[in-house]
N, C-alpha and C positions, 0 to 999 in steps of 0.2 A: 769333969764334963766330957761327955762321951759325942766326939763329931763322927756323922756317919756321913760318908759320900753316896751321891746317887749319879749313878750313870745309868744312861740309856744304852737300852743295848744296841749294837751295831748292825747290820741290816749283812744277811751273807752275801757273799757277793755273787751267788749265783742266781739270788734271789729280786736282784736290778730287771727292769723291764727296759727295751730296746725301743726306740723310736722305729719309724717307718724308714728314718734314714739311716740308722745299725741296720737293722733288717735287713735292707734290700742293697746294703754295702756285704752281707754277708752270704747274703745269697746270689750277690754278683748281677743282679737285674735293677733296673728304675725305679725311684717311686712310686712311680705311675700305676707300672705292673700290678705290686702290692695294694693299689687301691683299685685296681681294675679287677682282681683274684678276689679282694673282698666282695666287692659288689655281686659278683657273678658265684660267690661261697667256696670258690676255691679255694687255696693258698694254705698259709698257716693259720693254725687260729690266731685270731685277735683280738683284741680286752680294749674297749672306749673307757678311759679315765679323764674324769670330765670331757672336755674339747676335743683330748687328743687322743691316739690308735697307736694301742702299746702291743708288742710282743715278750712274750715268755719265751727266756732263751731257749727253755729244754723244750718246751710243747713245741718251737723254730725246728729244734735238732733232730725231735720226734716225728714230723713233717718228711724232712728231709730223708728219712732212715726210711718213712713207709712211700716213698718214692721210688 
């Protein structure tokens, strides 16, 4: 009898979405800001998964670069 394991694959880790509060602890500014930026379409882009307002680290860093 032949047992096969199943594993899930592991998620990369640069592939993690940031809160509003990584965000804007990385950006050095308030919560606040980053939902004042959204509102008015500034800031980085941002992804709503369910409830909550995610950021992509690289689309954050690509932000930042075209700054």
């Amino acid at each position: 009898m032949t047992a096969t394991a199943t594993t899930s694959p592991s998620p990369h880790p640069r592939a993690e979405l940031w809160s509003v509060k990584d965000t804007a602890a990385y950006l050095r500014v308030p919560p606040k800001t980053l939902y004042e930026w959204r509102y008015k379409g500034d800031g980085p882009p941002s992804h709503r998964v369910g409830r909550y307002v995610r950021y992509l680290p690289d689309e954050v860093h690509a932000w930042v670069r075209s700054r």
